[in-house]
C-alpha positions as CSV (number, residue, x, y, z in Angstrom):
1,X,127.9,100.7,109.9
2,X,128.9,97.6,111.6
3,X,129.2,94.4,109.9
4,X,127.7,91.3,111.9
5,X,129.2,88.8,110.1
6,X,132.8,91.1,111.4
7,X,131.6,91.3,114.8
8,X,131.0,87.5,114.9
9,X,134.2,86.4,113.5
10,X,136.3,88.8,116.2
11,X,134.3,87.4,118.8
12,X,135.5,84.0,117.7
13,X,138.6,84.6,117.6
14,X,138.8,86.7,120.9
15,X,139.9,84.8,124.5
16,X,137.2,83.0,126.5
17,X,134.9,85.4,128.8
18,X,132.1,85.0,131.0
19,X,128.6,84.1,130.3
20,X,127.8,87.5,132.3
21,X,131.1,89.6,131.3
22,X,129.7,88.5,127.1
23,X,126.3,89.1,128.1
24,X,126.7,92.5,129.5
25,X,129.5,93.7,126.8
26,X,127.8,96.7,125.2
27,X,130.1,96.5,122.6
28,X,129.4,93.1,121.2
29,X,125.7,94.3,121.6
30,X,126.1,97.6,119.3
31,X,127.6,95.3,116.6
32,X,124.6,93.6,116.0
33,X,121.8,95.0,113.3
34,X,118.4,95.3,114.6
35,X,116.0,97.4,115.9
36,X,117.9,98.5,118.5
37,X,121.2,99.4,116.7
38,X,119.0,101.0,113.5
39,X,119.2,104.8,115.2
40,X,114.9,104.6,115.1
41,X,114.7,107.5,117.3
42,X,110.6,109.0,117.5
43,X,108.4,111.0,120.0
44,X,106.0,108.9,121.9
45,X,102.8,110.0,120.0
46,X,104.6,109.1,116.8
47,X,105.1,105.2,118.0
48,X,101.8,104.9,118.6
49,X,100.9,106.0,115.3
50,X,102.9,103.6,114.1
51,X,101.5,101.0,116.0
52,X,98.6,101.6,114.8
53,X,99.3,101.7,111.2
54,X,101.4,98.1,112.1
55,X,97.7,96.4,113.5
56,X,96.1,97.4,110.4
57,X,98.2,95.9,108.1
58,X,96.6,92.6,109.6
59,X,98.3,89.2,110.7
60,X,97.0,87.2,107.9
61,X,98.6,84.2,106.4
62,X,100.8,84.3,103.8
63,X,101.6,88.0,104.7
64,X,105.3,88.1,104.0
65,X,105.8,90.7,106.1
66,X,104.5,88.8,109.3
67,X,107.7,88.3,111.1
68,X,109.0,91.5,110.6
69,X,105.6,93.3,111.6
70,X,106.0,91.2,115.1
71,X,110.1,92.0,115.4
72,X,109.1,96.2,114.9
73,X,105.9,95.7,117.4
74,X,108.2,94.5,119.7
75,X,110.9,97.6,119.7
76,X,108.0,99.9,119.5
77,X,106.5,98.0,122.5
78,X,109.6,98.4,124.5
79,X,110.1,101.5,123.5
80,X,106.8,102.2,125.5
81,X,107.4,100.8,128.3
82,X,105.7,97.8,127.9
83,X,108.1,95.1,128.0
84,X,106.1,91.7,128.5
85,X,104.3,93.2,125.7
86,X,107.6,93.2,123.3
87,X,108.7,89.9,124.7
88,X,105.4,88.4,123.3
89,X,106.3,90.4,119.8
90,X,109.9,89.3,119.7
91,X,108.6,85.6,120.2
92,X,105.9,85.9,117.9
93,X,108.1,86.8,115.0
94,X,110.5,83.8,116.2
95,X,107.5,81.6,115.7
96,X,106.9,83.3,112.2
97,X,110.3,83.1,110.8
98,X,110.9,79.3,112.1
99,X,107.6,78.7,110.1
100,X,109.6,80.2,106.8
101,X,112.9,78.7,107.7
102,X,115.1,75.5,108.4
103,X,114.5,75.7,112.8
104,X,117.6,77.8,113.7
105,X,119.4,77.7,110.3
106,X,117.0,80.8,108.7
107,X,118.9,84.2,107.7
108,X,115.7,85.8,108.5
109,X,116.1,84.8,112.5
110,X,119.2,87.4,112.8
111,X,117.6,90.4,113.7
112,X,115.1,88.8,115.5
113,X,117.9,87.3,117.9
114,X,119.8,90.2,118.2
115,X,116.4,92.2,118.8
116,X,115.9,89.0,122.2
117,X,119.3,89.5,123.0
118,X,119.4,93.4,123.4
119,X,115.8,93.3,125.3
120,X,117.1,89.9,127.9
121,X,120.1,92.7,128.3
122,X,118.2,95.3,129.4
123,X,116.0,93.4,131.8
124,X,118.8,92.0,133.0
125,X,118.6,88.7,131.9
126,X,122.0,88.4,131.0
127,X,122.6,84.3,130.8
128,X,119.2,84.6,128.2
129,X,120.8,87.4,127.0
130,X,124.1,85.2,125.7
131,X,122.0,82.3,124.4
132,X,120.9,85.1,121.9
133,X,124.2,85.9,121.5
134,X,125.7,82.0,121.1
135,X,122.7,81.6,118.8
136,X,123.8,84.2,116.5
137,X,127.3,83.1,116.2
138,X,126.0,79.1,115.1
139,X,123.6,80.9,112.7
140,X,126.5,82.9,111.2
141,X,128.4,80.0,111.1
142,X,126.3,77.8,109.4
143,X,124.2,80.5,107.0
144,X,127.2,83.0,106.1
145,X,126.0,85.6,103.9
146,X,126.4,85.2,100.4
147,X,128.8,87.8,99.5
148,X,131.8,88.4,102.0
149,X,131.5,91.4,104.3
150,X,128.0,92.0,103.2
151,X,124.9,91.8,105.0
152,X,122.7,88.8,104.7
153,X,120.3,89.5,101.9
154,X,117.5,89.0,104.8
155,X,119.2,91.7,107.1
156,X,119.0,94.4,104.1
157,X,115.3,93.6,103.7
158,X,114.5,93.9,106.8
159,X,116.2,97.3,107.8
160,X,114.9,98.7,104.4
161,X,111.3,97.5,105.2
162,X,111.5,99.3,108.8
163,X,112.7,101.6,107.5
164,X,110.2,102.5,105.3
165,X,107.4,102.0,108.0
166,X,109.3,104.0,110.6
167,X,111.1,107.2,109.1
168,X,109.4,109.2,105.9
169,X,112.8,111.1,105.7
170,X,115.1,107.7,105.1
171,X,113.0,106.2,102.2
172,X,116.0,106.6,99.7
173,X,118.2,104.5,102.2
174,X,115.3,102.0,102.6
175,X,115.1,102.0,98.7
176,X,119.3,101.2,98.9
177,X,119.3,98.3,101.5
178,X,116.3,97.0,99.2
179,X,118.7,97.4,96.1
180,X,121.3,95.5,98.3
181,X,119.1,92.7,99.0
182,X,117.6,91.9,95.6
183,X,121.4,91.9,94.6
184,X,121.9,88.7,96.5
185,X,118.8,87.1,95.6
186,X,117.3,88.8,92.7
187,X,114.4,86.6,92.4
188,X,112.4,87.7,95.4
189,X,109.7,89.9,93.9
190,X,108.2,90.9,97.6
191,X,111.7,92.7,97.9
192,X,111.1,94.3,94.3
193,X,107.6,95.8,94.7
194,X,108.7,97.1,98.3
195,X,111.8,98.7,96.8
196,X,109.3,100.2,93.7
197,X,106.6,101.6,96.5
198,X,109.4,102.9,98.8
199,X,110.9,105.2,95.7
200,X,107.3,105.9,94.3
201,X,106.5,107.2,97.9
202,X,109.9,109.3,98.2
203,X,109.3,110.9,94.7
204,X,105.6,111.4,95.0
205,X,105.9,115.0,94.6
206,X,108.4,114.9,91.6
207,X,107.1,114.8,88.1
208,X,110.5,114.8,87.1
209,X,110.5,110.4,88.1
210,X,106.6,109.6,86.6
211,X,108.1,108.3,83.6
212,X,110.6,106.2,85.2
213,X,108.5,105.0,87.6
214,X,105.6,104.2,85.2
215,X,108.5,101.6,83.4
216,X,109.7,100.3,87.1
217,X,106.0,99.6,87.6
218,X,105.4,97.7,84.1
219,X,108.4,95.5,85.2
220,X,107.1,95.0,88.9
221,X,103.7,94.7,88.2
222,X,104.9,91.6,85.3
223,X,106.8,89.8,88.4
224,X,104.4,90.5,91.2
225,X,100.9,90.2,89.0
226,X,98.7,89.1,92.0
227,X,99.8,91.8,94.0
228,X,96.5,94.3,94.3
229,X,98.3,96.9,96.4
230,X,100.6,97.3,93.6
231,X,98.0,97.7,90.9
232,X,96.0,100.0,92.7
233,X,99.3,102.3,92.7
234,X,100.0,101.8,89.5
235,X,96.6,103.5,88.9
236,X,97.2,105.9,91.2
237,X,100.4,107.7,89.1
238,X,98.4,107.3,85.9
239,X,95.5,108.9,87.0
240,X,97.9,111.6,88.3
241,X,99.2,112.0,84.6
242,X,95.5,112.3,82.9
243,X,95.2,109.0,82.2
244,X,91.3,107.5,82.5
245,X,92.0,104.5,84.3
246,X,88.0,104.5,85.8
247,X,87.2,100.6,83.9
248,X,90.3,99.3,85.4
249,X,89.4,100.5,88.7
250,X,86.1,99.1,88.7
251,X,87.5,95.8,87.5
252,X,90.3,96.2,90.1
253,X,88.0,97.4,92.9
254,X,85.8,93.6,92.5
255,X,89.3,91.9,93.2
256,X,90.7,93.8,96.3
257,X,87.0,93.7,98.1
258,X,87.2,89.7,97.2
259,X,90.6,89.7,99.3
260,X,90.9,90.0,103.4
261,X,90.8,93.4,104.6
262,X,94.2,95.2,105.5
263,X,96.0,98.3,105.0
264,X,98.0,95.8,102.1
265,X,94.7,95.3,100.1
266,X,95.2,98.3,98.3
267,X,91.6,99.1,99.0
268,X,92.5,102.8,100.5
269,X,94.7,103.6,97.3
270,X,92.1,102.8,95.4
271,X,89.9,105.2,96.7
272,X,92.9,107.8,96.2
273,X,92.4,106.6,92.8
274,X,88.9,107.6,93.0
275,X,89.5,110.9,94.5
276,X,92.0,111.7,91.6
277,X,89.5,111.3,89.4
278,X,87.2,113.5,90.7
279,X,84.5,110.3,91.0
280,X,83.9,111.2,95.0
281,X,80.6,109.7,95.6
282,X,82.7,105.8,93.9
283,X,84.8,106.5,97.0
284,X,82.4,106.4,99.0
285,X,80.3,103.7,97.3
286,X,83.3,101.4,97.5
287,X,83.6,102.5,101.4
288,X,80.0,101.3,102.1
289,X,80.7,98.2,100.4
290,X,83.5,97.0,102.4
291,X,81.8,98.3,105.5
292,X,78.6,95.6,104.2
293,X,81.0,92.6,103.8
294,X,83.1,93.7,107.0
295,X,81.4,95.8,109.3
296,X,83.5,95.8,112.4
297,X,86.6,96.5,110.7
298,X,88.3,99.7,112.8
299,X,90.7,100.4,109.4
300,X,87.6,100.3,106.9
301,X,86.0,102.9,108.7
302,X,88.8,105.0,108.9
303,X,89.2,105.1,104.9
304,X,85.7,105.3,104.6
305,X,85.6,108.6,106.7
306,X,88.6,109.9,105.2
307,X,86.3,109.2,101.4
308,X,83.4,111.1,103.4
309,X,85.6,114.1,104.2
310,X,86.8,114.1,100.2
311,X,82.9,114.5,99.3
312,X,82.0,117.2,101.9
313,X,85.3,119.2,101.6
314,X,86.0,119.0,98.0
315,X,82.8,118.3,96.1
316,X,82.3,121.8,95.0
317,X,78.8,121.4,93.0
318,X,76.2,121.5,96.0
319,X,76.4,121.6,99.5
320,X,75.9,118.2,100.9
321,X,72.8,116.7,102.5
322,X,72.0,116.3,105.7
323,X,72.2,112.2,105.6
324,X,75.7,112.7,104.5
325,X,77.3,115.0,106.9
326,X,75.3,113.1,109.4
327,X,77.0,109.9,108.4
328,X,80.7,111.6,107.9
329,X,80.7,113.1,111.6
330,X,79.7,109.8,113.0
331,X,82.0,107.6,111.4
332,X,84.8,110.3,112.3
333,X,83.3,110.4,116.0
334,X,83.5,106.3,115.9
335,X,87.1,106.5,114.2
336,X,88.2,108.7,116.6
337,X,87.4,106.5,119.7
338,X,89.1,103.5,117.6
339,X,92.6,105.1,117.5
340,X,92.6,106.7,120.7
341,X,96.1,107.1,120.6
342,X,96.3,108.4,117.4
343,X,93.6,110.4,116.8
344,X,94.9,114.0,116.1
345,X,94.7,114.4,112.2
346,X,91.4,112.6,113.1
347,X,89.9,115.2,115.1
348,X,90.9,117.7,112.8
349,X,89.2,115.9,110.3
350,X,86.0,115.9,111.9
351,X,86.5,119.8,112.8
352,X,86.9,120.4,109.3
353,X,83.6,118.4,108.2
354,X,81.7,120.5,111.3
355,X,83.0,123.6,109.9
356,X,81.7,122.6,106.0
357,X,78.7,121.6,107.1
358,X,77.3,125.1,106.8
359,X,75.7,125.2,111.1
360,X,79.2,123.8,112.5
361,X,81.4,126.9,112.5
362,X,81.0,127.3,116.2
363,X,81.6,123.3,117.1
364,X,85.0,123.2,114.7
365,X,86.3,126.4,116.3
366,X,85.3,124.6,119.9
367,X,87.1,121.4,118.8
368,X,90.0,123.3,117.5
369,X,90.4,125.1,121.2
370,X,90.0,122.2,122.8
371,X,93.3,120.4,121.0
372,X,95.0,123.8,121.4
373,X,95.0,123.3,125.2
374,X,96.2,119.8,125.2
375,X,100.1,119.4,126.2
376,X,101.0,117.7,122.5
377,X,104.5,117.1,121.2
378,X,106.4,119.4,119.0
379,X,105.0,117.7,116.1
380,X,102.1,117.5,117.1
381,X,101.7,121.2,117.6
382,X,103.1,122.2,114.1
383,X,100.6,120.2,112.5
384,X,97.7,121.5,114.4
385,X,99.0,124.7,113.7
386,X,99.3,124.2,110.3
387,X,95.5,122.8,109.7
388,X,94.2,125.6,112.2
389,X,95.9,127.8,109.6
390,X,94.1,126.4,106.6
391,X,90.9,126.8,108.5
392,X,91.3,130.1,109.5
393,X,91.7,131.1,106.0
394,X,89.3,128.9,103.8
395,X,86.5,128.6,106.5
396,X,86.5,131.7,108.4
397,X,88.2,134.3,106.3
398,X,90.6,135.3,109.4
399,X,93.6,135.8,106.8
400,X,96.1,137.3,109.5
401,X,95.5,135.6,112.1
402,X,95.6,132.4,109.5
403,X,99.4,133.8,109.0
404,X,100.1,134.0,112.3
405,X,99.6,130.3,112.7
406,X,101.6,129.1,109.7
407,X,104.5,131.4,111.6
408,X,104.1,129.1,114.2
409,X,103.9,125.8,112.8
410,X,107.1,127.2,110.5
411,X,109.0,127.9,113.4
412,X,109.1,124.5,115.5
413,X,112.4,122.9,114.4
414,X,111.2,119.3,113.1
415,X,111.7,119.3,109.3
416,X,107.6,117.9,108.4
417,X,105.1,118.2,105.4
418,X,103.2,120.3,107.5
419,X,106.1,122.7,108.3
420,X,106.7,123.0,104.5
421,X,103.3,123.8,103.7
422,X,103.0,126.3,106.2
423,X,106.9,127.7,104.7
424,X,105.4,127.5,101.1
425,X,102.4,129.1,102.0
426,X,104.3,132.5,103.9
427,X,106.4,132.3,101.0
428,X,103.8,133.1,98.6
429,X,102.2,135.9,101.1
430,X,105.7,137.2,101.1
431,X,106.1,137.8,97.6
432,X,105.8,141.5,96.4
433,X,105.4,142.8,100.3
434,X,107.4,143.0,102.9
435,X,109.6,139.7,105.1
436,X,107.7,137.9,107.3
């Protein structure tokens, strides 16, 4: 990895060049860190999931996060093809980070210029394109980081917090540039609790780090105490570990719907927290009540389907009414037309509440063909092929031709959760019989 506050100081010291010659050097422009240096390499379908999950965190003030939600809008914007679109991003977080900062003197501005100066290059901008560049060598000069040939403390926060949004498989590295950050400037607890959620998120599936984590959360929870996002996780890994955290979640649950609505509110976790303890139909209650207070909220009525699906699919005592499968297949339908462009876990949601609702078999296996027929990513196909699998088996009782499709969702080369779970699943078929 490059340094900047290297590449700055040989630029200094190199001969005089031209505005355009500068500009146009794609050297000095791979030196810099941001967006478009960081290796954020994703399929098309994937960046607009992304996006999507970026619009529901919510533009709120006081989000922290603000300027760095407009500088990864912007690459993923680009990205897309739609370049006035990440112009507006880029200049948007400019407007955010000047609002935290002194003007031009902020730490925080350096990826955001580098991130202007890459896209002015590549429109061809290139006299914009050096301002950028000028910019970044006053800023460097004036703000140099706080430990020689280090990264400013801002730089590491902001890699490790796109990081964390952009790529499931680099959480440990966004966990280290966090580390590497709260080094420098120890006392900035929004760095701590991201660092804490990124590692609880990377080890979710090993018992072997509850106890550690449980401490790390103590610690974060006594630096960060207003942070509801953070509690409702904390009651997340207890419930996992037997603990009956129900009171607290009640008590918790008045606070978050008292706050604005966002995919930060914690509101969704605690309905996981609900759903680990078994206490479906308090998912749903809590759903309906943010609906009441904020009906035309696109991310409340995606957590509230996704408590409507717990109930149908895993409530195992009765088979659901009418009203309620009613009300679960038109919030999915309604969901559905909000994320158009990231709707395929979605639909197979909604398949898989037709095909529990005891008279949709035919419409799931219909809806199922239908998204079989679409020209979808790699990706995309091994997770269809991985739910189709699970439905073949629990729903329909088709137990080859549910192995068939696990073989297929194994086989596409893009290391996923799905693709494990179809690979743990042939795994168990396979023991005592013959290789698949």
């Amino acid at each position: 990895m490059v340094d900047i506050n290297q590449s700055l100081q040989r630029d200094r010291a190199a001969p005089t060049v031209t505005l355009q010659r500068a500009a146009q050097s794609p050297s000095r422009l791979e030196s810099l860190q941001c967006h478009f240096t960081w290796n954020l390499d994703a399929s098309r379908s994937k960046l607009m999931h992304l996006r999507d999950k970026l619009v529901d965190i919510g533009t709120d003030e006081g989000n922290v996060w603000l300027g760095h939600i407009y500088n990864l809008q912007g690459f993923i914007h680009y990205q897309l093809g739609f370049r006035e679109e990440a112009r507006d991003f880029f200049s948007r977080a400019t407007e955010t980070f000047h609002q935290l900062g002194d003007a031009d003197e902020a730490p925080c501005l350096l990826v955001n210029y580098g991130n202007l100066a890459w896209l002015h290059h590549h429109l061809g901008e290139d006299t914009e394109s050096q301002a950028y560049l000028s910019k970044l060598d006053t800023l460097m000069e004036q703000s140099p980081p706080p430990i020689q040939d280090e990264l400013h403390p801002e730089v590491c926060a902001e890699k490790a917090w796109t990081l964390m949004k952009f790529n499931k498989d680099k959480k440990l590295q966004a966990a280290d540039y966090f580390q590497r950050a709260i080094r420098m400037k120890p006392d900035m607890a929004p760095w701590q609790t991201s660092r804490l959620l990124v590692l609880v998120g990377a080890y979710k599936h090993n018992t072997d780090q509850d106890a550690d984590m449980l401490e790390e959360m103590r610690m974060a929870r006594e630096q960060d105490p207003d942070n509801r996002y953070l509690a409702a996780v904390d009651l997340l890994l207890r419930a996992k570990r037997g603990e009956q955290v129900q009171d607290e979640a009640h008590e918790l649950e008045e606070k978050i719907l008292m706050n604005p609505v966002s995919s930060y509110s914690g509101i969704k976790t605690l309905m996981r927290v609900y759903g680990e303890l078994k206490c479906y139909d308090e998912a749903v209650d809590l759903a309906e009540k943010a609906l009441k207070k904020h009906p035309d909220v696109r991310y409340l009525k995606r957590c509230a389907a996704l408590c409507y699906k717990w109930k149908i699919i895993l409530y195992k005592e009765s088979r659901p009414a009418k009203s309620m499968i009613s009300r679960a297949i038109s919030l999915h339908e309604e969901v559905i037309s909000l994320y158009p462009h990231s709707c395929l876990l979605k639909e197979v949601a909604l398949a898989n509440v037709y095909a529990k609702s005891g008279q949709g078999q035919e419409r799931a296996e219909q809806m199922y063909q239908e998204m079989m027929e679409r020209d979808l990513e790699p990706a995309d196909k091994q997770i269809l092929y991985n739910c189709y699998a699970k439905y073949l088996f629990y729903d329909r009782r088709e137990y080859q031709r549910s192995i068939e499709y696990h073989m297929k969702a194994a086989e596409i080369p893009h290391p996923s959760f799905f693709q494990q779970s179809s690979i743990n699943i042939l795994k168990k078929k396979d023991r005592g019989r013959h290789r698949m």
